[in-house]
C-alpha beads as a LAMMPS data file, in Angstrom:
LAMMPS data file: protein, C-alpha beads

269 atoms
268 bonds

1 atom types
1 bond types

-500.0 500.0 xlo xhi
-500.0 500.0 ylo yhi
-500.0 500.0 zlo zhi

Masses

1 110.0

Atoms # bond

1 1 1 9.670 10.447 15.129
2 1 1 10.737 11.291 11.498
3 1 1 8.342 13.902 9.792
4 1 1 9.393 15.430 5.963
5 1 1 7.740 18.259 4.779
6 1 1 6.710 16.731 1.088
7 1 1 4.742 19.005 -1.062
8 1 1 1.891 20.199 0.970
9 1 1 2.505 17.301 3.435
10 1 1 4.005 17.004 6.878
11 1 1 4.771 13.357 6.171
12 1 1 5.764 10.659 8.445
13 1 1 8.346 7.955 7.845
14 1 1 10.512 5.494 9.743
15 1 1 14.062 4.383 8.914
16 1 1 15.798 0.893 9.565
17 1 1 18.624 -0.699 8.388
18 1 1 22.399 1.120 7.455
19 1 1 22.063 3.928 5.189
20 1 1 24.971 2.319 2.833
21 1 1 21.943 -0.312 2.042
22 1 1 20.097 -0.442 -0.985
23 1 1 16.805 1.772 -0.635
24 1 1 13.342 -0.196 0.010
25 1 1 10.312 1.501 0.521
26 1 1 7.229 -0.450 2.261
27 1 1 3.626 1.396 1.383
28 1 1 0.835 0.232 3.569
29 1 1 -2.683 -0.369 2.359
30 1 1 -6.011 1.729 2.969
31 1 1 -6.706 2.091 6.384
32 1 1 -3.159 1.248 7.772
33 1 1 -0.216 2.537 8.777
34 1 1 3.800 1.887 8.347
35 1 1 3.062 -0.355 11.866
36 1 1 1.720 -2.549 9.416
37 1 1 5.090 -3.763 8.318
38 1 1 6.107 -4.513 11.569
39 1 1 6.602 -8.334 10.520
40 1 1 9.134 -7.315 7.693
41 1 1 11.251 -3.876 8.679
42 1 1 13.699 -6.221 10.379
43 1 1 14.425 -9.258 8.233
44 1 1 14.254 -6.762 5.306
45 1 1 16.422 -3.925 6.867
46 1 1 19.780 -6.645 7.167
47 1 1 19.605 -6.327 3.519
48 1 1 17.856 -2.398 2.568
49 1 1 18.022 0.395 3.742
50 1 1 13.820 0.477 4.821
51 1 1 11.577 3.269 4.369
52 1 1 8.570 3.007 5.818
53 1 1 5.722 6.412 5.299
54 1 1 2.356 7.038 6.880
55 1 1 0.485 7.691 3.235
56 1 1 -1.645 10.867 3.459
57 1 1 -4.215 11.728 5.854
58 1 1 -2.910 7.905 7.354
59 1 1 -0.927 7.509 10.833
60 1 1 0.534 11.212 11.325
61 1 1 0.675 12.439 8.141
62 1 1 -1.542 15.036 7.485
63 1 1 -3.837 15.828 4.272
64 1 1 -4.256 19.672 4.059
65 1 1 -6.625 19.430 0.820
66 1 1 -8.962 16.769 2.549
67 1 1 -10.697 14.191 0.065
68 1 1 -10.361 15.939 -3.013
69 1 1 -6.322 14.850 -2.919
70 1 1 -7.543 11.366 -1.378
71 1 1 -6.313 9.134 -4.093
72 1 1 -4.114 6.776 -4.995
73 1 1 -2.836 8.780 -7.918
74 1 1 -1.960 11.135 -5.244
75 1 1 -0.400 9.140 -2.988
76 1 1 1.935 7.982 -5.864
77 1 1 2.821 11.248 -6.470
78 1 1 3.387 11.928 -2.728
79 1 1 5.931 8.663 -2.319
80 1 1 7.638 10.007 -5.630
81 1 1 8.130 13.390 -3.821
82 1 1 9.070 11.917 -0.312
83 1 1 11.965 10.118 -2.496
84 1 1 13.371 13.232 -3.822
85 1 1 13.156 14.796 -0.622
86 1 1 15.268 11.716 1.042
87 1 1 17.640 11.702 -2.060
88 1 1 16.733 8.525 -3.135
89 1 1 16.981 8.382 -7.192
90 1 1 16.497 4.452 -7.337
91 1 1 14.570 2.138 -5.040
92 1 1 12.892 -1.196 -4.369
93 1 1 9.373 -0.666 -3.600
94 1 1 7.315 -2.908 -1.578
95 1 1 3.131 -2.187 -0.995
96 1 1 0.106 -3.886 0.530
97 1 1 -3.559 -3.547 -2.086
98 1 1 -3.615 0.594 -2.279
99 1 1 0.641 0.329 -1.547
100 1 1 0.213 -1.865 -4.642
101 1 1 -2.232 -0.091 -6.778
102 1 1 -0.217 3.269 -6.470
103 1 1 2.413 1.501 -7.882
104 1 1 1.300 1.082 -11.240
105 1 1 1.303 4.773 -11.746
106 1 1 4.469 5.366 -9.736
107 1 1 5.747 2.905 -12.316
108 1 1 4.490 4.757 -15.274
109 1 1 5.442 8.202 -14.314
110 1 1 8.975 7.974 -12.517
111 1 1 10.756 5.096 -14.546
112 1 1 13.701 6.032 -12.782
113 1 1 12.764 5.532 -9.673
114 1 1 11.588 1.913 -9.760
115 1 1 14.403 -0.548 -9.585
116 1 1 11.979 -3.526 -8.703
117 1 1 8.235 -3.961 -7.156
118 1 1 6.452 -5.843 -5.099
119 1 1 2.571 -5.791 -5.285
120 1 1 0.771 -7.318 -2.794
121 1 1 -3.272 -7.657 -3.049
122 1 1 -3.046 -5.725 -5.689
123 1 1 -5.804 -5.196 -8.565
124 1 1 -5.714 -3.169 -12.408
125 1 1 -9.323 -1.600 -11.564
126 1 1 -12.407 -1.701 -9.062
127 1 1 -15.007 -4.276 -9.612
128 1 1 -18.375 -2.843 -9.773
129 1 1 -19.948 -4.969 -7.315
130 1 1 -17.155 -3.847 -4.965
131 1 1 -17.772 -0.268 -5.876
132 1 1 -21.156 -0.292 -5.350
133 1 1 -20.895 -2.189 -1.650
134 1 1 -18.667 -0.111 -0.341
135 1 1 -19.246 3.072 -1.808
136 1 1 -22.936 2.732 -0.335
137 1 1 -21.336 2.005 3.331
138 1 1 -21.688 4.761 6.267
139 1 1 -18.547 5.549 8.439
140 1 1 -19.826 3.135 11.288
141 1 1 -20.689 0.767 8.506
142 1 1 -17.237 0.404 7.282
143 1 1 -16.102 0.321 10.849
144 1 1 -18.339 -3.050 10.958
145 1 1 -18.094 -4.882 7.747
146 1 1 -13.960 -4.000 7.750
147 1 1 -12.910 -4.023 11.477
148 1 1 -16.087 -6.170 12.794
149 1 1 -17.257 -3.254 15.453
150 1 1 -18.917 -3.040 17.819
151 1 1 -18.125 -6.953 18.532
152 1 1 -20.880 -9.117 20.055
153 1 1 -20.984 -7.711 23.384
154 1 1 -21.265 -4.333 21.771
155 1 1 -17.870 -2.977 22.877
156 1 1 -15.216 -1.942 20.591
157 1 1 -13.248 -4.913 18.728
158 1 1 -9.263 -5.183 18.642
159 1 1 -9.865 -5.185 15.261
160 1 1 -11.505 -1.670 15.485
161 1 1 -9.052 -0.591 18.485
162 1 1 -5.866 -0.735 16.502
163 1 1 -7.500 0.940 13.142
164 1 1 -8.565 4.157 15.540
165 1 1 -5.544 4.519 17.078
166 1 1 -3.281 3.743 14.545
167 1 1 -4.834 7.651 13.688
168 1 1 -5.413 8.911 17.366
169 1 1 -1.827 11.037 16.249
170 1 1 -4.307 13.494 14.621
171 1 1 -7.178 13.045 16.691
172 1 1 -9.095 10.538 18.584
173 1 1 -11.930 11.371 15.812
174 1 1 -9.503 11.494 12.990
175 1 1 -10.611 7.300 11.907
176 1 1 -13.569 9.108 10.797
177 1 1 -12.257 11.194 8.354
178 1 1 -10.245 8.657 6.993
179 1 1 -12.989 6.215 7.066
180 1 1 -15.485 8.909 5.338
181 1 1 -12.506 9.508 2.428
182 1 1 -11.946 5.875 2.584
183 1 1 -15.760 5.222 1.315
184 1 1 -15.373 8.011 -1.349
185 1 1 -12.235 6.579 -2.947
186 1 1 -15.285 3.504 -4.156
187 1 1 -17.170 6.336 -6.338
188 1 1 -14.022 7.657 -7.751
189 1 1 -13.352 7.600 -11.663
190 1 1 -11.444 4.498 -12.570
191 1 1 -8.498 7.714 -14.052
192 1 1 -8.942 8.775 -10.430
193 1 1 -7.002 5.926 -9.202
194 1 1 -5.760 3.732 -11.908
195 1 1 -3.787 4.197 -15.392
196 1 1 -5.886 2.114 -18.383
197 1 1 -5.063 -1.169 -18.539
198 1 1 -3.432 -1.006 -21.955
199 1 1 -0.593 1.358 -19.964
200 1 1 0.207 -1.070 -17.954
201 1 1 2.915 -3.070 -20.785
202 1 1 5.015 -0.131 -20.715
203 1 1 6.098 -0.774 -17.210
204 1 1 9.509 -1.821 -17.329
205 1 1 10.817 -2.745 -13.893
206 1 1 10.173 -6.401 -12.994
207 1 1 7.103 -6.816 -10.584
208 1 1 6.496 -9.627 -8.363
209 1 1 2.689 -10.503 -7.766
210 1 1 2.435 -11.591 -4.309
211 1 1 -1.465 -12.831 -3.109
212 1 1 -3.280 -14.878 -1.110
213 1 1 -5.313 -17.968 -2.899
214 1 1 -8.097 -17.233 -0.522
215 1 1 -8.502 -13.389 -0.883
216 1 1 -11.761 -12.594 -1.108
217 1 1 -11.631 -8.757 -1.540
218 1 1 -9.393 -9.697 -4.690
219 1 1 -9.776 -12.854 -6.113
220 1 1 -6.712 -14.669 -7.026
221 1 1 -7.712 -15.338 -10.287
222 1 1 -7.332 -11.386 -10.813
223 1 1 -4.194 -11.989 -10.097
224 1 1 -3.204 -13.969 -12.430
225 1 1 -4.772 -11.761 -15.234
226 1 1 -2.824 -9.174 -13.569
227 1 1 0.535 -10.855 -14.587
228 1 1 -0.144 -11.458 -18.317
229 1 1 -0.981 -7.943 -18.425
230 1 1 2.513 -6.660 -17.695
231 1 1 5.568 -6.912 -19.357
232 1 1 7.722 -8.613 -16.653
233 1 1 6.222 -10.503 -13.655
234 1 1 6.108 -13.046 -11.474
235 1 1 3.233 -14.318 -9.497
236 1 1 3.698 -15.994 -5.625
237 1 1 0.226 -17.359 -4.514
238 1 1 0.528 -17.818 -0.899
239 1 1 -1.835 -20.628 0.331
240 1 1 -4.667 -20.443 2.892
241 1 1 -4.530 -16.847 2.965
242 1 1 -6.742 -13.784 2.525
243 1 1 -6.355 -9.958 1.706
244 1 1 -2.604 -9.555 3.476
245 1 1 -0.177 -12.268 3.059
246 1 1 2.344 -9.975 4.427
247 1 1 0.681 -10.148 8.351
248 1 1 -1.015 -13.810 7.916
249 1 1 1.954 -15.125 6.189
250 1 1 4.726 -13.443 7.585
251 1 1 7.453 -16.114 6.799
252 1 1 6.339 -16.907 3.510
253 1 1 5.942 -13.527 2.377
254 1 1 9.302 -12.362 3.711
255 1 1 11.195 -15.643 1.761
256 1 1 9.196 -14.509 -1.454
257 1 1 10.243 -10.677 -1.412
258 1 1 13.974 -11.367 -0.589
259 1 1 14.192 -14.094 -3.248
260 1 1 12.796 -11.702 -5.596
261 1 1 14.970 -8.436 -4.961
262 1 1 17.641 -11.028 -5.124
263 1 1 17.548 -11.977 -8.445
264 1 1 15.909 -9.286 -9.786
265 1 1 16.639 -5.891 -7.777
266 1 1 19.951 -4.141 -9.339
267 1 1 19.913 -0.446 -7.496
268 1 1 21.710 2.697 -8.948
269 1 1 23.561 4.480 -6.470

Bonds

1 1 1 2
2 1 2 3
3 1 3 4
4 1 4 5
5 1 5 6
6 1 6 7
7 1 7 8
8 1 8 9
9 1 9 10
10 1 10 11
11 1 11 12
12 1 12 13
13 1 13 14
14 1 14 15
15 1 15 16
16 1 16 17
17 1 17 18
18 1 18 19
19 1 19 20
20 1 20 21
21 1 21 22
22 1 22 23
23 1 23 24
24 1 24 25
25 1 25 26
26 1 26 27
27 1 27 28
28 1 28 29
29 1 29 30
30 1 30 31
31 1 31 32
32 1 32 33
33 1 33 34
34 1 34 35
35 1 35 36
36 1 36 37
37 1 37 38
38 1 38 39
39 1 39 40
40 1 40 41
41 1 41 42
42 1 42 43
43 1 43 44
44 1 44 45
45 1 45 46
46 1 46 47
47 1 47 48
48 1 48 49
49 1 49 50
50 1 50 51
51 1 51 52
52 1 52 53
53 1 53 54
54 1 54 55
55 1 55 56
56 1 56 57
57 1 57 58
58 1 58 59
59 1 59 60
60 1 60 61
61 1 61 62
62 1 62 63
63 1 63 64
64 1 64 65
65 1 65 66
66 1 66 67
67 1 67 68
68 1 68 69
69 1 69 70
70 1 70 71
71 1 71 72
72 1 72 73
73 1 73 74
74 1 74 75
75 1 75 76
76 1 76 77
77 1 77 78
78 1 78 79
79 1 79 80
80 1 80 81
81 1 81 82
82 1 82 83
83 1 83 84
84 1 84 85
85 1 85 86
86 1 86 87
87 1 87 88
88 1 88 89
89 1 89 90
90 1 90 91
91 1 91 92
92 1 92 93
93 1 93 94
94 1 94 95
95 1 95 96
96 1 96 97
97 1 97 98
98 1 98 99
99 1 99 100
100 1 100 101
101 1 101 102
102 1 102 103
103 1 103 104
104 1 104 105
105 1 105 106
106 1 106 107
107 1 107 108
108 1 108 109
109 1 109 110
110 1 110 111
111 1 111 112
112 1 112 113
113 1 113 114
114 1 114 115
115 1 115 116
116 1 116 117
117 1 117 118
118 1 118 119
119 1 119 120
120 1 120 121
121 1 121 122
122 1 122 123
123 1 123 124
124 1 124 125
125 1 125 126
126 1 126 127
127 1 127 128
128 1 128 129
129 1 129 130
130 1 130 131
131 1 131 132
132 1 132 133
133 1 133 134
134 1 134 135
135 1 135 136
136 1 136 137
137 1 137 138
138 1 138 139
139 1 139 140
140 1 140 141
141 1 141 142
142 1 142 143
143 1 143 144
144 1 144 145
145 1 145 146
146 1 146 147
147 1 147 148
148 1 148 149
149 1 149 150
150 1 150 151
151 1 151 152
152 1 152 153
153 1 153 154
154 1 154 155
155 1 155 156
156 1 156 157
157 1 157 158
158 1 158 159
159 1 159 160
160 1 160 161
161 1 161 162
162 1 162 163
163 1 163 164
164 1 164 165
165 1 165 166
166 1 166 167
167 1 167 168
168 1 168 169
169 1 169 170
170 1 170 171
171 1 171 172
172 1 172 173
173 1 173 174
174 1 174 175
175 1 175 176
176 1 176 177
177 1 177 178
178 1 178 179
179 1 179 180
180 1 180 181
181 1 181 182
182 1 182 183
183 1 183 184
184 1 184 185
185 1 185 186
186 1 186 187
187 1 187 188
188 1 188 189
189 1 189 190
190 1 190 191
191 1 191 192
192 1 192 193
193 1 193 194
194 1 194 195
195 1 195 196
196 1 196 197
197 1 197 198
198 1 198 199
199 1 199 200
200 1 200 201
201 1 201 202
202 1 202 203
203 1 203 204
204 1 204 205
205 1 205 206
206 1 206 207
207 1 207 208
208 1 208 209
209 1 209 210
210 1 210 211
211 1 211 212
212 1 212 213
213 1 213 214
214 1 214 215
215 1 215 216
216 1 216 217
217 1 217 218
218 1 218 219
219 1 219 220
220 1 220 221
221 1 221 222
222 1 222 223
223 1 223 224
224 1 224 225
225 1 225 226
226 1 226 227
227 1 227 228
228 1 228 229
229 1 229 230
230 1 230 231
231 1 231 232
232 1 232 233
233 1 233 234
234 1 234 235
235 1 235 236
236 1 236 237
237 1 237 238
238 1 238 239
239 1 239 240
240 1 240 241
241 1 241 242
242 1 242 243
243 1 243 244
244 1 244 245
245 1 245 246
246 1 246 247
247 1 247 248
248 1 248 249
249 1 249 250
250 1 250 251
251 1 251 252
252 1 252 253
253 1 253 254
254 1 254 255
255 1 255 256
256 1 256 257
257 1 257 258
258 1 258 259
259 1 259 260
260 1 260 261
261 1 261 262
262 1 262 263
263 1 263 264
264 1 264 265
265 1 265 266
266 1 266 267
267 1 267 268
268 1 268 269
């Protein structure tokens, strides 16, 4: 196990691939962990060198300021930091909805760092219908509508299994914090979270768009607003797919990524 201390974090990270690679770091959504990229470290490592970090208070990284520095803002500023601390000065980044969103300002703020993007399930603001559902859930609440638990028979679900110990590192209780921060992230500010959406054309590294055509936490047709928003993008729709086209369509979503950094990903030693 890999830990960097990053700011006020003891962050986690894994490593794969030969360090003579081209850097590539894969940020995980809300609620996961870098095990969520377990489909694409190793087709992607033969050609990167791949980072993969627990994002704070996720997987065993801590979050010694609790839910006042639980935002995505934050955790932009965070991967920025864990960059330095690697010596990375140029990289192709790679995240999944809240690994997306982060982007944008990681984009905005370190220009140098960016060499290429991926954004998966990724959105310019919250919807307020969205807001308002989720920011009105309970921590078993979320544990139901997002990881379907308890299941029928009233026992745990897989679902539900894998999100609490993908966090037992800090505590078998710890999916509760990070469920209860999780909630509050839904009554943040829009600046909390997001830059304004007339920012977003001064992003200069070329994104690619990747979502599912049946995602129904964030439409596809989002998406597609998404790309005539920024100044150079592409858009994959992957079909018969939901929120995470990276773990339902592993193949697909691997082909799209490694077509993309190949035509479009020209690192800076």
């Amino acid at each position: 196990m890999t830990f960097e201390t990053v700011g006020d974090l003891h962050m986690y990270y894994e490593t794969a691939g030969s360090a003579d690679l081209p850097p590539m770091l894969l940020l995980h959504g809300l609620g996961q962990c870098a095990a969520s990229w377990r489909n694409q470290v190793g087709p992607l490592s033969e050609r990167f060198r791949v980072v993969v970090p627990d994002l704070r208070e996720h997987g065993r990284t801590n979050n010694p300021r609790g839910a006042s520095a639980f935002n995505l803002r934050q955790f932009a500023s965070d991967v920025a930091n864990l960059c330095d601390c690697l010596g990375i000065r140029n990289a192709a980044f790679c995240g999944m909805s809240a690994g997306s969103i982060l982007q944008s300002t990681l984009a905005l703020e370190r220009p140098d760092l960016v060499g290429a993007a991926i954004w998966s399930s990724g959105t310019y603001f919250w919807p307020d219908d969205l807001r308002r559902v989720t920011s009105a859930l309970t921590v078993d609440g979320l544990a139901k509508a997002f990881f379907g638990s308890p299941g029928p028979d009233g026992k745990p679900s897989a679902a539900f299994v894998d999100f609490s110990s993908a966090h037992a590192a800090q505590g078998d209780d710890h999916w509760r914090t990070l469920a209860s921060d999780f909630i509050a992230v839904w009554s943040h500010p829009h600046e909390a979270d997001f830059p304004r959406e007339e920012q977003l054309v001064a992003i200069e590294a070329p994104i690619l768009l990747v979502h599912g055509d049946r995602d129904d936490t964030i439409p596809v047709e989002r998406a597609q607003k998404f790309r005539h928003l920024l100044k150079d993008a592409e858009l994959c729709v992957t079909p018969n797919t939901g929120h995470n086209p990276a773990e339902e369509r592993p193949g697909i979503f691997n082909a799209a990524v490694l077509d993309f950094l190949e035509r479009r990903y020209h690192s800076i030693p």
